[in-house]
KOLNUTOR-672986 format. One record per residue (C-alpha): x, y, z; residue in one letter. Coordinates in nm, 3 decimals, decimal comma, padded with zeros to 5 digits, always signed. Example, Ala and Ser with C-alpha at 12.3 -4.5 7.8 and 13.67 -1.06 7.14 Angstrom:
2
+01,230  -00,450  +00,780  A
+01,367  -00,106  +00,714  S
This chain:
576
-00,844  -01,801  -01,559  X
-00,919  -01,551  -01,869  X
-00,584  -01,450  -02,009  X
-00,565  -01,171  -02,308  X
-00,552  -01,190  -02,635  X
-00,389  -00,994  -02,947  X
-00,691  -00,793  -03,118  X
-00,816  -00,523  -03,304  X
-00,757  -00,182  -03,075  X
-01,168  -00,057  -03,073  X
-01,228  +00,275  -02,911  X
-01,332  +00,167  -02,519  X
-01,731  +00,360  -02,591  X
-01,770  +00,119  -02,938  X
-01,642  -00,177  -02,759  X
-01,898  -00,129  -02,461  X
-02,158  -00,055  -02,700  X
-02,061  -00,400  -02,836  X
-02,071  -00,565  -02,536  X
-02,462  -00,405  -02,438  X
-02,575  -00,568  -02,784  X
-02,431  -00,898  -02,773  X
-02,530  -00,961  -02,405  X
-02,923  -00,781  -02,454  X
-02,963  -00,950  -02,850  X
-02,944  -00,605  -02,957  X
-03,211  -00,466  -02,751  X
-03,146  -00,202  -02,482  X
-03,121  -00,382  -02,156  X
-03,413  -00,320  -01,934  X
-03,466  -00,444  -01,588  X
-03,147  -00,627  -01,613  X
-02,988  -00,354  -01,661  X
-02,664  -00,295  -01,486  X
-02,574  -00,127  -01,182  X
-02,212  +00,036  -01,250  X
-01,884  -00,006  -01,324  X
-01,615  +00,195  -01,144  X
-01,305  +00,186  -01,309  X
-00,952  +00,325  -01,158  X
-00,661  +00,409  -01,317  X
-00,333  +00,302  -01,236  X
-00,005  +00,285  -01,305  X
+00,109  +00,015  -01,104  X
-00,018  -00,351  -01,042  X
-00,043  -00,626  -00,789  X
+00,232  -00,884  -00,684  X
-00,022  -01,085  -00,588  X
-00,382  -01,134  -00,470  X
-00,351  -01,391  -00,207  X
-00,363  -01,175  +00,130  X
-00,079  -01,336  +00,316  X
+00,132  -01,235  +00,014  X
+00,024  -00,927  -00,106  X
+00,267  -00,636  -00,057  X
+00,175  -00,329  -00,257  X
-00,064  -00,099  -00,259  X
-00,281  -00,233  -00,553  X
-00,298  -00,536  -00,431  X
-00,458  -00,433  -00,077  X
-00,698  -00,265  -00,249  X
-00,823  -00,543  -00,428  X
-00,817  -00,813  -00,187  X
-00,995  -00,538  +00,072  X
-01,301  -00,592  -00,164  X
-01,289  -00,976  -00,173  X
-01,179  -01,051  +00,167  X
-01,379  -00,918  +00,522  X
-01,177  -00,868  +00,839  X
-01,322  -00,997  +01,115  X
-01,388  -00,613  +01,245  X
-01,319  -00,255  +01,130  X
-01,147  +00,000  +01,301  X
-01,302  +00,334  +01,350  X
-01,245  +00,639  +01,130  X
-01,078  +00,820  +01,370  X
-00,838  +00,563  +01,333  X
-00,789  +00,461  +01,698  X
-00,572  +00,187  +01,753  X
-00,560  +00,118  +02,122  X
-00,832  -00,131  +02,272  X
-01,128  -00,173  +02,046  X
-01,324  +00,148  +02,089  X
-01,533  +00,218  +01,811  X
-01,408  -00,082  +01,627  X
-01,717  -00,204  +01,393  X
-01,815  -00,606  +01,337  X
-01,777  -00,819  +00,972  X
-01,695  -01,126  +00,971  X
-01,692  -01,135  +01,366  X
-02,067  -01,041  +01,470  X
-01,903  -00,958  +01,861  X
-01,607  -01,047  +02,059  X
-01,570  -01,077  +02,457  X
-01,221  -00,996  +02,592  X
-01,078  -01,244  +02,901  X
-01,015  -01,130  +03,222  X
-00,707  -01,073  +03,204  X
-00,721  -00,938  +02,866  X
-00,477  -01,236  +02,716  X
-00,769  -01,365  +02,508  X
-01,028  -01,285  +02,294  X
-01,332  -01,471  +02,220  X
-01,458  -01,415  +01,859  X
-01,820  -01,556  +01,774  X
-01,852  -01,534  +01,385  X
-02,185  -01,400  +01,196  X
-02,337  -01,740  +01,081  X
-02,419  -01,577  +00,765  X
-02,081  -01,533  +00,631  X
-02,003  -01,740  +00,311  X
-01,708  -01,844  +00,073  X
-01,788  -01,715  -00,292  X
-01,782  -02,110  -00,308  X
-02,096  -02,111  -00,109  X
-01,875  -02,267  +00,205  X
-01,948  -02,122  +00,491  X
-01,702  -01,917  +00,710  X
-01,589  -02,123  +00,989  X
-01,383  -02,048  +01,283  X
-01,145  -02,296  +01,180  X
-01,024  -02,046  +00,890  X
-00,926  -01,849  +01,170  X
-00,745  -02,047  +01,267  X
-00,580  -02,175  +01,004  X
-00,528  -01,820  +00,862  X
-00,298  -01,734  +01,186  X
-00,059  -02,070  +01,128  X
-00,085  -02,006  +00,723  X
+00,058  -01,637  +00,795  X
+00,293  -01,734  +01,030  X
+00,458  -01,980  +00,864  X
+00,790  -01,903  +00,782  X
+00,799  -02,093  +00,448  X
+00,497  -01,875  +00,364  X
+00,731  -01,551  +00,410  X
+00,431  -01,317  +00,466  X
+00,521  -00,977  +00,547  X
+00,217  -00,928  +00,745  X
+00,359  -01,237  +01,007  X
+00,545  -00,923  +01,201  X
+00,220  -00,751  +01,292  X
+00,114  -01,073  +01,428  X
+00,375  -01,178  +01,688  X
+00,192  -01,126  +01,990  X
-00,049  -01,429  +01,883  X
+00,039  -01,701  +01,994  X
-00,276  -01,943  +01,872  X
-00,636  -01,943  +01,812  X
-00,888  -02,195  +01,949  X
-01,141  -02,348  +01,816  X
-01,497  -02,354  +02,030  X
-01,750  -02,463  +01,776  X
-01,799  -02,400  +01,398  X
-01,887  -02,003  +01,530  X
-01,661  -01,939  +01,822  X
-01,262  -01,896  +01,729  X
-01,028  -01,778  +02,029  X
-00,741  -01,554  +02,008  X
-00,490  -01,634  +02,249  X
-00,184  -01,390  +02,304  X
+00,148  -01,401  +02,442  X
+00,148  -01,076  +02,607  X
-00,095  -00,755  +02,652  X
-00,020  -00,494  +02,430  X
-00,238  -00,169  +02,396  X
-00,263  -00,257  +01,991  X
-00,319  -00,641  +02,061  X
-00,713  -00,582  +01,930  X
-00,617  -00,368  +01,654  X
-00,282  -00,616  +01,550  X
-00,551  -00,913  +01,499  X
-00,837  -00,772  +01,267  X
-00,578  -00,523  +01,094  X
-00,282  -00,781  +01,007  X
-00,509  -01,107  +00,938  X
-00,735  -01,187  +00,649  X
-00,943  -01,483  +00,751  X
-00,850  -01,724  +00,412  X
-01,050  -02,056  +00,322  X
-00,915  -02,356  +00,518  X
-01,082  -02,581  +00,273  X
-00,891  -02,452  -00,041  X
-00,590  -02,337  +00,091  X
-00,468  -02,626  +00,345  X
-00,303  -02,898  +00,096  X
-00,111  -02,651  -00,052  X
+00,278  -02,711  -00,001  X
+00,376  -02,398  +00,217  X
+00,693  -02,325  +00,010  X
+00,462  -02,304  -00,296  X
+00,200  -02,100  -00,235  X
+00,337  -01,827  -00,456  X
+00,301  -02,029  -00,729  X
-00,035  -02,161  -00,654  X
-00,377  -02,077  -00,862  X
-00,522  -01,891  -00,565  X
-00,257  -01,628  -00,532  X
-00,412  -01,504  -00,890  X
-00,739  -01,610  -00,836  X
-00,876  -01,572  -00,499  X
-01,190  -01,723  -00,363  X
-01,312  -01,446  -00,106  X
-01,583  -01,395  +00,168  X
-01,605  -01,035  +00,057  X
-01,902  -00,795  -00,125  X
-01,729  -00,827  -00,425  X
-01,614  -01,169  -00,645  X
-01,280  -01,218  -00,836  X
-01,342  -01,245  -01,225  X
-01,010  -01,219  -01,396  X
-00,610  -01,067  -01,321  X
-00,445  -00,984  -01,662  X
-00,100  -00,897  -01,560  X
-00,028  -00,583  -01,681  X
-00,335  -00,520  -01,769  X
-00,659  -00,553  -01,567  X
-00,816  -00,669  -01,245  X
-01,198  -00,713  -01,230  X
-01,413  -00,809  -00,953  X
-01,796  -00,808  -00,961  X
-02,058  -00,791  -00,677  X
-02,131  -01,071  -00,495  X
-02,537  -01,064  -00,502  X
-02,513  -01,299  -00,213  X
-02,323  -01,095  +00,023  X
-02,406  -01,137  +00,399  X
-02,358  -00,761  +00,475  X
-02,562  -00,652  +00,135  X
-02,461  -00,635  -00,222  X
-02,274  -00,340  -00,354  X
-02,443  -00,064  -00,481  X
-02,219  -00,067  -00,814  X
-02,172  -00,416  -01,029  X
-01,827  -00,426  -01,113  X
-01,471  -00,224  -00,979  X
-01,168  -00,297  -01,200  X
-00,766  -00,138  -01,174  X
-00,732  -00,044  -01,537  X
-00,332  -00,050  -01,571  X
-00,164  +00,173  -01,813  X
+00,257  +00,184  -01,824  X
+00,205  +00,580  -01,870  X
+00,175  +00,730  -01,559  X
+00,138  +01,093  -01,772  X
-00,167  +00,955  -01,953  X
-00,395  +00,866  -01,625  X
-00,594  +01,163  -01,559  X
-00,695  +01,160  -01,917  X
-00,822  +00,868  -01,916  X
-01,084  +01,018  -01,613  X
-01,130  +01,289  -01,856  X
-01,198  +01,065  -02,129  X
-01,429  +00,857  -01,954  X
-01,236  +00,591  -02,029  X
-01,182  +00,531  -01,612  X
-01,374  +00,702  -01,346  X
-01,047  +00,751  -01,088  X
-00,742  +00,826  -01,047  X
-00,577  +00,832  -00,677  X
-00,335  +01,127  -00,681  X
-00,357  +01,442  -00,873  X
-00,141  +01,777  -00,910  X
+00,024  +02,020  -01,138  X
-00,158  +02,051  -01,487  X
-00,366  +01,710  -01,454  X
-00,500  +01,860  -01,181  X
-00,609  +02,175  -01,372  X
-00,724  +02,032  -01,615  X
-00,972  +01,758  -01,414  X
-01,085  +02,060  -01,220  X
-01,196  +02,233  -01,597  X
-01,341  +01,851  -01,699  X
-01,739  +01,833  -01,726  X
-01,701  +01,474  -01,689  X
-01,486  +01,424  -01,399  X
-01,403  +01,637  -01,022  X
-01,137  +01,674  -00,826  X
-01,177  +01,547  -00,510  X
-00,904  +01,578  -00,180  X
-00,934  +01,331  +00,086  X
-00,649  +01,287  +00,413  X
-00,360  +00,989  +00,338  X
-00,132  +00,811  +00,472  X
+00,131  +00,825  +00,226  X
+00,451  +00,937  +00,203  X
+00,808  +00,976  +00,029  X
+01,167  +00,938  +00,156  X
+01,480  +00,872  +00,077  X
+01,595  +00,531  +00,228  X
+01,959  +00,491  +00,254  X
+02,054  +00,113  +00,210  X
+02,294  +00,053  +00,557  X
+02,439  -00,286  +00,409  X
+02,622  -00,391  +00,121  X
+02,494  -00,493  -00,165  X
+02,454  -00,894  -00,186  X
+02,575  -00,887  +00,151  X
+02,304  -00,766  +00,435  X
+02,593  -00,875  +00,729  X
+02,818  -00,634  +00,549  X
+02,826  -00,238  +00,621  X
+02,781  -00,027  +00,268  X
+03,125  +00,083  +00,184  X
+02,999  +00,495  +00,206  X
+02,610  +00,502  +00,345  X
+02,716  +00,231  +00,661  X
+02,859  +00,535  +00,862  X
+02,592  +00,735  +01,044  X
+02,821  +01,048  +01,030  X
+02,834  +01,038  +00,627  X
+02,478  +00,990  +00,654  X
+02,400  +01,293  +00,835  X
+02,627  +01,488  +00,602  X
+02,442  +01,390  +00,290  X
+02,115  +01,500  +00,461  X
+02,263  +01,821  +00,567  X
+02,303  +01,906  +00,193  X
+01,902  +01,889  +00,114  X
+01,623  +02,096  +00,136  X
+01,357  +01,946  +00,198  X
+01,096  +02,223  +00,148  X
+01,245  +02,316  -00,196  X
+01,252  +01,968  -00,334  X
+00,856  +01,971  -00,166  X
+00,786  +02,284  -00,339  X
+00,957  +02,205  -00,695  X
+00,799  +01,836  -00,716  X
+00,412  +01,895  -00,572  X
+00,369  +02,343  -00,536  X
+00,116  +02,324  -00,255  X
-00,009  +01,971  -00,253  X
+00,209  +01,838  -00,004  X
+00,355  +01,910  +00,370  X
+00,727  +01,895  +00,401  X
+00,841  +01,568  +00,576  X
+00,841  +01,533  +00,960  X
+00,949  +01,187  +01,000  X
+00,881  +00,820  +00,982  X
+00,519  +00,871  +01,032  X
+00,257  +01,164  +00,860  X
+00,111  +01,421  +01,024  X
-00,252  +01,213  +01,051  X
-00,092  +00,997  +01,278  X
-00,188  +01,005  +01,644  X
+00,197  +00,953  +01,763  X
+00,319  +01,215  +01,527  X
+00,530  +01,509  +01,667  X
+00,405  +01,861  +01,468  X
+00,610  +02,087  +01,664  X
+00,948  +01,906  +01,566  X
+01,120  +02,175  +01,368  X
+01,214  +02,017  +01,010  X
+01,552  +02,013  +00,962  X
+01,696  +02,260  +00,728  X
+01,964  +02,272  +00,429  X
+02,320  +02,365  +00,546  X
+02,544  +02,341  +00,281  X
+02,861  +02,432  +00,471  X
+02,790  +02,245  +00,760  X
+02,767  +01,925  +00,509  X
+03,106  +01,994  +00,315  X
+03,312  +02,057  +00,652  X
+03,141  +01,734  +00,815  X
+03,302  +01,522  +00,518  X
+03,626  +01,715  +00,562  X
+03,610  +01,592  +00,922  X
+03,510  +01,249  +00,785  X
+03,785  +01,221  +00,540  X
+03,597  +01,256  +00,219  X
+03,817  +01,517  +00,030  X
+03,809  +01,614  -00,330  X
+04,214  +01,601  -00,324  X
+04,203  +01,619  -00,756  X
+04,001  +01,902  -00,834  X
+03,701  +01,656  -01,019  X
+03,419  +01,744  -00,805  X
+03,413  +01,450  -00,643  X
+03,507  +01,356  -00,269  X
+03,734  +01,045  -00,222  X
+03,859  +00,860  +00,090  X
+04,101  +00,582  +00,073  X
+04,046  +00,561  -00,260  X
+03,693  +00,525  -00,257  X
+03,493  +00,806  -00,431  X
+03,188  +00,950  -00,260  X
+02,970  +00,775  -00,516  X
+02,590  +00,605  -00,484  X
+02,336  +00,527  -00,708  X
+01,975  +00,647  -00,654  X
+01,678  +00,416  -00,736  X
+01,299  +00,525  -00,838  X
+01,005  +00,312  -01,002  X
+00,954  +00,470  -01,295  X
+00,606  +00,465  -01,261  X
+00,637  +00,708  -01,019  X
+00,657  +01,108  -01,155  X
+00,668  +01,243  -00,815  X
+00,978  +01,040  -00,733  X
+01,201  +01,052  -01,050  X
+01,168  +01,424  -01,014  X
+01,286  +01,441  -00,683  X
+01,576  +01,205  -00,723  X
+01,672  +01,485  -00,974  X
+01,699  +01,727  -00,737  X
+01,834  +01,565  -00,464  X
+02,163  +01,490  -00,739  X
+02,176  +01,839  -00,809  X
+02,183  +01,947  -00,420  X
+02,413  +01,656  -00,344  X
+02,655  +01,740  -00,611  X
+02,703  +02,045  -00,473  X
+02,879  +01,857  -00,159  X
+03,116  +01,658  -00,340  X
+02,866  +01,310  -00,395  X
+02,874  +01,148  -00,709  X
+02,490  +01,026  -00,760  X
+02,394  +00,807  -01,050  X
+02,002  +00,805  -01,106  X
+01,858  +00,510  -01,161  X
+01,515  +00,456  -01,337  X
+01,359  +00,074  -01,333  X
+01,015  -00,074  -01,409  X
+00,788  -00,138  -01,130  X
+00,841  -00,500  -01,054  X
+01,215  -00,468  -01,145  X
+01,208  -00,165  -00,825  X
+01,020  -00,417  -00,640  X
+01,271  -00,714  -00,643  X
+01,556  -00,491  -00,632  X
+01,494  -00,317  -00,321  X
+01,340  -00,673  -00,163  X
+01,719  -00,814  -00,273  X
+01,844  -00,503  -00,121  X
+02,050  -00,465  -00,443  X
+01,996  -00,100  -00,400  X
+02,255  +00,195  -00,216  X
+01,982  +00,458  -00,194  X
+01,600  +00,451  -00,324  X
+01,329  +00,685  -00,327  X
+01,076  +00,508  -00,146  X
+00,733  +00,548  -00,110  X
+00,486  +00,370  +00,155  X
+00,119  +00,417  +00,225  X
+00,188  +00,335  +00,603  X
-00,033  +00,156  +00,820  X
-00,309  +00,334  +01,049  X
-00,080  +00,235  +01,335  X
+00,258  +00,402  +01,463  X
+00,392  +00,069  +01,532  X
+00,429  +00,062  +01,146  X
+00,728  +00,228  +01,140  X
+00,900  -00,059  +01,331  X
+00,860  -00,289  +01,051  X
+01,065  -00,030  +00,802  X
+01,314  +00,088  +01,081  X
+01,355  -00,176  +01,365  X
+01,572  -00,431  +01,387  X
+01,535  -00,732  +01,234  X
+01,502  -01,068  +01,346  X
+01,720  -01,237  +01,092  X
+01,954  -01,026  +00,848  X
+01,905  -01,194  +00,564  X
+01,513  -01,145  +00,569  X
+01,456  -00,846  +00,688  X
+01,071  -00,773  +00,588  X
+00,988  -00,417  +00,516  X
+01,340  -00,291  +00,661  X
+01,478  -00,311  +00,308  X
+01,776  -00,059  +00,431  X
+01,862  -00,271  +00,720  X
+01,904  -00,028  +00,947  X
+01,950  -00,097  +01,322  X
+01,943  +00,070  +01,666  X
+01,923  -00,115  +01,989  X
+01,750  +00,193  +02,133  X
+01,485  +00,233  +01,875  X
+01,399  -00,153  +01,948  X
+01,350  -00,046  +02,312  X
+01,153  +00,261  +02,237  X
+00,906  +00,098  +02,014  X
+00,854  -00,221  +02,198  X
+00,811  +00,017  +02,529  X
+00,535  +00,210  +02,327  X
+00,325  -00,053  +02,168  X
+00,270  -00,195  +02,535  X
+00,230  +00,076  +02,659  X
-00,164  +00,212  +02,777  X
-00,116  +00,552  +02,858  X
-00,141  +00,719  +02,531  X
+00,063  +01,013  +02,647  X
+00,340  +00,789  +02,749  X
+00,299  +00,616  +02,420  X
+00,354  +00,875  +02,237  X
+00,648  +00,994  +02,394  X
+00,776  +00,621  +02,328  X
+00,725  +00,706  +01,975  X
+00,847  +01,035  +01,996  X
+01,220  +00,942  +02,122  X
+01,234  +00,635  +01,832  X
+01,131  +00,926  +01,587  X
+01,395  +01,145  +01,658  X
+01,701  +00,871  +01,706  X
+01,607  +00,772  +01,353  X
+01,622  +01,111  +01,218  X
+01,969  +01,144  +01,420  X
+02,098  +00,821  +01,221  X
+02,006  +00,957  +00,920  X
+01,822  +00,616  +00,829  X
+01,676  +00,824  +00,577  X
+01,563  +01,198  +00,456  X
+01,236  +01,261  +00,521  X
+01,089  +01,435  +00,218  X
+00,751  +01,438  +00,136  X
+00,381  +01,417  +00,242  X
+00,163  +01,448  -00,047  X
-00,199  +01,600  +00,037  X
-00,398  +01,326  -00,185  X
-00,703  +01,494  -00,465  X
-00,829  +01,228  -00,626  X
-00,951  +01,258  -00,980  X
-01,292  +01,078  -01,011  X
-01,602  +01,086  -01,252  X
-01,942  +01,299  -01,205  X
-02,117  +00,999  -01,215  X
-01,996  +00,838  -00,892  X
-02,161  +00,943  -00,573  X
-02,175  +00,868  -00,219  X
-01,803  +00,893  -00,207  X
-01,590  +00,894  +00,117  X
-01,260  +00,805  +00,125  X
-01,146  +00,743  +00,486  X
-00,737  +00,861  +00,598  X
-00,716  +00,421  +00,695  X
-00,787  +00,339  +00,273  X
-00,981  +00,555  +00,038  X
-01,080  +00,199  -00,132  X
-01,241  +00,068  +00,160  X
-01,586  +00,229  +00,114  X
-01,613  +00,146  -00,304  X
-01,862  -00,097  -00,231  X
-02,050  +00,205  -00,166  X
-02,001  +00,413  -00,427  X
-02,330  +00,469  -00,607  X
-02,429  +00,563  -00,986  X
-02,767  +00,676  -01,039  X
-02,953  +00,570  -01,361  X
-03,014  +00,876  -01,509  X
-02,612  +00,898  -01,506  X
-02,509  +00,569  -01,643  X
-02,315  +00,567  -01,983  X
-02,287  +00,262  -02,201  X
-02,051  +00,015  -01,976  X
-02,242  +00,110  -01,654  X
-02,546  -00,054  -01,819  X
-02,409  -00,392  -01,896  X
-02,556  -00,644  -01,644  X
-02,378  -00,783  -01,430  X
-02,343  -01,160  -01,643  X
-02,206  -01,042  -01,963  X
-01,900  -01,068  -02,079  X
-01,603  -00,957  -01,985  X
-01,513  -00,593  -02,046  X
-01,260  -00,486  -02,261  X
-00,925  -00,331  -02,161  X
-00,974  +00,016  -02,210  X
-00,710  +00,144  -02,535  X
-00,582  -00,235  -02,502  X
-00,639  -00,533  -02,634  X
-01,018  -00,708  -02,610  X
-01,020  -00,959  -02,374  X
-01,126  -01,323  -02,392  X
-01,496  -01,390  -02,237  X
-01,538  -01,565  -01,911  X
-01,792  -01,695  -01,649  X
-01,814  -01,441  -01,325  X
């Protein structure tokens, strides 16, 4: 794999220049010309790019362009049956009788970047590789009602379940990425973290991996070969800077052609750009406060202060929610309703969001015991002051500037909060070690409302608790989510929903904050863009640059070397 090297910093236009005369012997390319490169900005980067593995955001968006599901769900995001789902890998399915099975029959086309051809034993073998529990994949949850798949011929893979759910469709093609039997089956199961294909992935997708720099880059390049047509741009990479500040300049700069999330004075001043447009599109993301249930190092052990519900609901009683809203994004964001956003089907609107109540908070800790019996500011009980830390990525603006709110409003009360900044990955394995009290969390949730029982339902086994990094627990939320995602009648469903909802806001499992409304920062050269609510990425494949529009690195073709990290070091050539 192409690693990075120490080098001369060159302007990214000079570089690219560069690159067009070393690859076209210093004439301007021609009919080889290139097709585009589409470049995003980003702050963060990928754990890693095997699918079974992957867990933030980056990372889905990457292996979304190397890997095909074996359908699509529709745009209105409808996750019940498998209306207006659309084929890939699987050209059309028939369901059984009695709905417990469902016959896939795979487009023959379909090919490994290897040149292997998709099988329905990787179907197979990609439901037993995710479900593994030495493989520890997160997305094994969403998978549980699966209880094998068959093997009819080379074409014909059946999905059997255990039970029928109104999401079983939905759970299949969503949660599993069909993965290469033929590369990926000697692998020790325990050891597929450290294995060569979690950082370079051999796909079925439009686009090819070419190269992960940690820290850096990730590249991938258009698979001319593609069964369902080759993108209409050559190359996509994540550019990764560690200043979140400096992004939109870089759009500005033409130095990257997007940037996901825009506001304040970046905003402003992409808006004013000649060179780039500001561009709002519906997401699913959204920003909490997760309170951290169990003790630290200890996930069968109670936190000493944020274990007890009633403190809980104290320390939410002391925040406004619209004013930390208001303060951290103006108008680009709806106050909080609850574990799911508003574009959710299952979502309640007319749930009044709870307000601040600053008395009510300081006489509720009285009640509790936590007094401030010296005068410091500071509640104790038994000796124990009121005290938490509070963690955010500090890659994350939005979040470090909450968390300094939220301290000021919960000083006011009596708590003692220490803020705590930490890298990316370093956030990342802390909250995964749930060596955390309280974080500012941040999740791009999953088109379904069943999501939310990965972050708030019980789970199986303490000590690996998946997405529930707070460990929070409620018998009756179980019952209310596993009553609505088998449940057919929608309206019933999402009263299911509805009562889970509002039993985790009464637990105080967290404070709802945030629901940013996403405007994208992206170049005047790209067109064709959509960006759907279920993953803006989704459709890049599609994006389109038009000749008369290219600059210098959207006319290299598509076999040159590699391109350079933009204001980083020059990278190392390699083969495609």
């Amino acid at each position: 794999m192409p690693t990075s090297r120490q080098g001369t910093r060159r302007p990214l236009a000079l570089a690219v220049a560069a690159l067009l005369l070393a690859a076209c012997g210093g004439e301007r390319p021609t009919s080889d010309e290139g097709r585009g490169t589409v470049i995003i900005a980003t702050a963060a980067d990928a754990d890693f790019l095997l699918p079974a593995l992957v867990t933030q955001l980056v990372g889905k968006q990457v292996i979304d362009q190397l890997f095909e599901p074996l359908a699509v769900m529709p745009a209105n995001m409808n996750t019940i049956g498998d209306v207006g789902f659309q084929p890939r890998l699987a050209k059309s399915w028939e369901w059984a009788a009695d709905s417990l099975s469902i016959t896939f029959r795979l487009d023959p086309r379909a090919r490994w970047h290897d040149g292997q051809p998709v099988r329905a034993g990787d179907v197979r073998f990609s439901l037993e590789f995710t479900k593994d529990p030495a493989v520890a994949s997160r997305q094994a949850g969403g998978l549980e009602s699966i209880d094998s798949i068959s093997v009819s011929d080379s074409l014909t893979a059946v999905a059997w379940f255990s039970r029928r759910s109104a999401e079983q469709f939905f759970s299949l093609v969503y949660n599993l990425t069909v993965m290469p039997e033929h590369l990926l089956a000697s692998l020790p199961r325990d050891k597929v973290r450290e294995a060569e294909f979690a950082r370079a992935p051999v796909g079925n997708g439009r686009f090819r991996f070419r190269r992960w720099e940690k820290g850096a880059v990730i590249e991938l390049v258009a698979d001319t070969a593609s069964f369902r047509g080759r993108p209409s741009i050559d190359r996509v990479m994540w550019s990764i800077s560690p200043d979140p500040t400096a992004l939109w300049g870089r759009v500005v700069n033409e130095e990257a052609d997007f940037v996901e999330m825009l506001r304040g004075e970046p905003l402003a001043k992409v808006e004013a750009s000649t060179t780039s447009r500001a561009l709002p599109y519906e997401g699913l993301d959204y920003g909490f406060v997760l309170f951290n249930v169990r003790a630290q190092g200890n996930r069968r052990q109670s936190h000493p202060v944020l274990g007890d519900a009633a403190t809980r609901r104290a320390l939410t009683l002391a925040i406004d929610r619209q004013a930390v809203t208001r303060n951290v994004f103006d108008t680009l964001a709806y106050t909080g309703l609850g574990p799911v956003v508003r574009a959710q089907w299952s979502a309640d609107t007319t749930v009044a969001i709870p307000g601040q109540n600053v008395a009510a908070a300081k006489a509720m800790l009285d009640s509790l015991g936590w007094r401030d019996a010296d005068g410091n500011g500071i509640r104790e009980k038994g000796g124990r002051p009121l005290r938490f830390s509070l963690l955010a990525p500090s890659s994350s603006s939005a979040r470090r500037q909450a968390s300094v709110i939220l301290q000021a409003q919960w000083k006011e009360v009596g708590a003692d909060v220490t803020l705590e900044d930490m890298e990316f990955n370093a956030f990342i394995e802390s909250i995964q070690s749930g060596k955390f009290d309280a974080m500012m969390h941040g999740l791009h949730a999953d088109p379904s409302p069943s999501d939310a029982r990965g972050t708030f339902g019980s789970p199986a086994n303490p000590d690996s608790p998946g997405s529930n990094f707070g460990g929070y627990s409620n018998l009756a939320v179980d019952a209310a989510f596993d009553s609505a995602m088998t449940e057919f009648d929608p309206v019933r469903a999402k009263a299911l929903y509805q009562r889970a909802y509002a039993q985790i806001q009464s637990d105080a499992a967290a404070i709802f904050l945030y629901e940013p409304k996403p405007v994208a920062g992206i170049s005047r050269r790209i067109e064709g863009v959509t960006m759907p609510a279920s993953g803006w990425w989704t459709t890049i494949a599609d994006w389109k640059i038009s000749p008369d529009k290219r600059i210098a690195r959207d006319k290299i073709p598509l076999g040159a070397p590699l391109l350079p990290v933009a204001g980083g070091d020059t990278a190392k050539s390699g083969a495609p």
